[in-house]
C-alpha positions as CSV (number, residue, x, y, z in Angstrom):
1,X,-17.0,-21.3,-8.9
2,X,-15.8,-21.3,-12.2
3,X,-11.9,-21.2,-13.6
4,X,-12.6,-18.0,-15.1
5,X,-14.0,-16.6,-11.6
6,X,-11.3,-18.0,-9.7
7,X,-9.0,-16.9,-11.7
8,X,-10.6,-13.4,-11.1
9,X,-10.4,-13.6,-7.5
10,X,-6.4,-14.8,-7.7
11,X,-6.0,-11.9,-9.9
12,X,-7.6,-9.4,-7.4
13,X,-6.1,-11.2,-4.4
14,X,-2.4,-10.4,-6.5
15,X,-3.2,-7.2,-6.5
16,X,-3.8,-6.6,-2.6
17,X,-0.9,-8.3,-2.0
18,X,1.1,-6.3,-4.2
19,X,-0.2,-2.9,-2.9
20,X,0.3,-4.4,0.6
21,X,3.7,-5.8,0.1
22,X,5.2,-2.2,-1.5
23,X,3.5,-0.2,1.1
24,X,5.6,-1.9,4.0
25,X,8.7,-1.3,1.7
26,X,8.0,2.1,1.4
27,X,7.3,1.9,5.3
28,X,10.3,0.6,5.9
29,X,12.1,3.6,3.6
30,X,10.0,6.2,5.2
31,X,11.3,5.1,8.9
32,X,15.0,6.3,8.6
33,X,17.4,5.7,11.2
34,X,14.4,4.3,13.7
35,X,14.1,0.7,15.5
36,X,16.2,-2.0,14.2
37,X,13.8,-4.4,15.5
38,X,10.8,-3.0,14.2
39,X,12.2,-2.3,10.8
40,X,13.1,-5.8,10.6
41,X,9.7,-7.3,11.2
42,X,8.3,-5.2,8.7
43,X,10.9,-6.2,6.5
44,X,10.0,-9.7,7.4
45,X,6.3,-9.1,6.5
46,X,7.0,-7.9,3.3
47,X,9.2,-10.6,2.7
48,X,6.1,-13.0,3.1
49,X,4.0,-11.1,1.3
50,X,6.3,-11.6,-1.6
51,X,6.4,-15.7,-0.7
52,X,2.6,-15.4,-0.9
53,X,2.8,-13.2,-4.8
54,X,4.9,-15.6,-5.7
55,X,2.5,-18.8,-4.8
56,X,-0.3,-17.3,-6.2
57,X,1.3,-16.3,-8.9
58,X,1.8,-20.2,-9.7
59,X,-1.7,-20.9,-9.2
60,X,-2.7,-17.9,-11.4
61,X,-0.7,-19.4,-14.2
62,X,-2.2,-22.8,-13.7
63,X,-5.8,-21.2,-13.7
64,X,-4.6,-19.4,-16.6
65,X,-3.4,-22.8,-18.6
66,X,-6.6,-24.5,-17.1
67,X,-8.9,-22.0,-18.8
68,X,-6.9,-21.7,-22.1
69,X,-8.1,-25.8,-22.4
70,X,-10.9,-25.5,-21.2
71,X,-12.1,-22.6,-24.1
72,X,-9.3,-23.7,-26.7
């Protein structure tokens, strides 16, 4: 696999997570004044899909400076 195609698939994988991560906030929005406990695990998912956009997001940006090298 190439930079340039990895750094496609850490771009699209961003992207899921993203779409994931703000559907379980709006999830959690939509509930109301429901389960404590369940609202907090979903809050607790969303906070690890944030932990994961964050990580990738590093290894986007080193993809990113790899491929700027690697062409410049």
């Amino acid at each position: 696999m190439t930079i340039k195609d990895e750094l496609q698939q850490v771009d699209d994988d961003l992207a899921k997570l993203r779409q994931t991560a703000l559907e379980l906030r709006e999830q959690i929005g939509d509930m109301g004044a429901t389960d404590q406990v369940e609202r907090s695990q979903l809050l607790e998912m969303a906070d690890g899909q944030d932990r994961l956009i964050v990580e990738l997001q590093g290894r986007r940006d080193d993809l990113a400076r790899r491929l700027q090298q690697e062409t410049g």
